[in-house]
N, C-alpha and C positions, 0 to 999 in steps of 0.2 A: 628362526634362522638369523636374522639380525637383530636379535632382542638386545645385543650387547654394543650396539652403536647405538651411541649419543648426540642429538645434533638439535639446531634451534629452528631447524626448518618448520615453514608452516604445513600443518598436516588435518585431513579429516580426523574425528574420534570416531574410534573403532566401537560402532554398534551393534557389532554382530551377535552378543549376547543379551540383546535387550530383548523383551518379549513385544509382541505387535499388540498395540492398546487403544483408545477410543480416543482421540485427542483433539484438542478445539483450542482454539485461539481468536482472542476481537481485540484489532488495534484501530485508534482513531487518530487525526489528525485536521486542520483547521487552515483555510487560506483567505485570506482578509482581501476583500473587494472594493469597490469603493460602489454607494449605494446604485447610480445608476447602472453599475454595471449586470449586479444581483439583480436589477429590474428588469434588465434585458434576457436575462437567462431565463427569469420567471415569463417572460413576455414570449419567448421564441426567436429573438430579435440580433442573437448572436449569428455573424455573418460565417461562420462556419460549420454552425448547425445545432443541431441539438446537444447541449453543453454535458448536462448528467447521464444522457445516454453513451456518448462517447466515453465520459470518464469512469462509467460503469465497465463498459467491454474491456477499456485499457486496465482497469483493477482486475479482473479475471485475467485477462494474458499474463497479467504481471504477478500473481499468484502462480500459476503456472508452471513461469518458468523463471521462478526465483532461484533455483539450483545453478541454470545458468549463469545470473548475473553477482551471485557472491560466491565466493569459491570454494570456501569450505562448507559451504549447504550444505546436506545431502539431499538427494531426490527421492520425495514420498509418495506414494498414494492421496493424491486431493480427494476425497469426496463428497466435498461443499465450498460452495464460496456464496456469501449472500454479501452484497456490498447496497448501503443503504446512505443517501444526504439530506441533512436537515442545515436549511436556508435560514438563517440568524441574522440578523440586523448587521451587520457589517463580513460576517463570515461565511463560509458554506464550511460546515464537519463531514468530514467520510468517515464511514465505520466499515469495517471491513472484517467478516465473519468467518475463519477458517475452521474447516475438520478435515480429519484424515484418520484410516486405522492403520499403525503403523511404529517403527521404534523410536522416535523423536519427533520434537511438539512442530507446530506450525506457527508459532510465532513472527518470525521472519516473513514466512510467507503471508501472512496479515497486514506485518507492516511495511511491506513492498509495495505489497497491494493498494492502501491507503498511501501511501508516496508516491505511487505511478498516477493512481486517479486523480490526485493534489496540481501534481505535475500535466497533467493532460487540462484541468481545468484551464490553469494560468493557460496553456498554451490554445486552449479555445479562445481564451477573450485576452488578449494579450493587447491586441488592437483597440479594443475600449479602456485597457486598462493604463497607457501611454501616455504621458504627459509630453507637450508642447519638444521637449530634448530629447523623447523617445526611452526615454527612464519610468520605471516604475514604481512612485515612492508611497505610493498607497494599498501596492500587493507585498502580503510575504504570505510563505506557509510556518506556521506554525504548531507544536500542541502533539507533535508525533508519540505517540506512545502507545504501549500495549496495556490494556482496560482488566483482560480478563484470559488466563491461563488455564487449561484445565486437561489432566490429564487420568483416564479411569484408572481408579486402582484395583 
């Protein structure tokens, strides 16, 4: 009916012909600490609680509901999310393991995921993380990226 207008607006891709397929996606990302701080999360010592556990549940919510927060997502069937951290001499890594069976990848939704848990760490230890002017010049995140795409044929 309106194949015959042209316009630059931003729009979903029309996946209705896509067939529903087995799809998996692991993105990771990295946030730089400064040592004693990584000692206080291994210790329990963060005043807000338990640091990886929080930043776990916020990587599932935010898998979830990635459709939400960018607009042209579409919304899939999840049916997995494994989000894992390995403590590194000055970093913590998130990895963040998506599948769904459905017409398009979960990619996004991996790396939400790893971006919201990155984002929830800082804001667990934000407080140890502080210099003297309330500046952070020893936290960044970094390293975002997608590891591993996979889609059944």
């Amino acid at each position: 009916m309106f194949s015959h207008i042209q316009d630059d607006r931003a729009k979903m891709v029309d996946i209705s012909d896509k067939k529903d397929v087995k799809r998996r996606a692991v993105a990771s990302g990295e946030i730089k600490l400064q040592q004693e701080t990584l000692e206080a999360i291994k210790n329990h010592k963060i005043a807000k609680g338990e640091v990886l556990e929080t930043a776990r549940i916020a990587a599932v919510m935010a898998v979830k509901s990635t459709s939400s927060m960018i607009p042209m997502c579409h919304q899939i069937p999840v049916t997995s999310i494994d989000v894992r951290f390995e403590i590194n001499k000055d970093t913590i890594k998130a990895t963040v393991e998506v599948k769904s069976v459905g017409k398009t990848g979960v990619e996004m939704e991996a790396l939400h995921g790893v971006s919201v848990a990155l984002l929830t760490i800082w804001d667990m230890v934000k407080s140890a993380e502080k210099d003297a002017t309330g500046n952070y010049p020893h936290t960044s995140i970094k390293n975002i990226k997608v590891l591993e795409k996979f889609k059944e044929i």
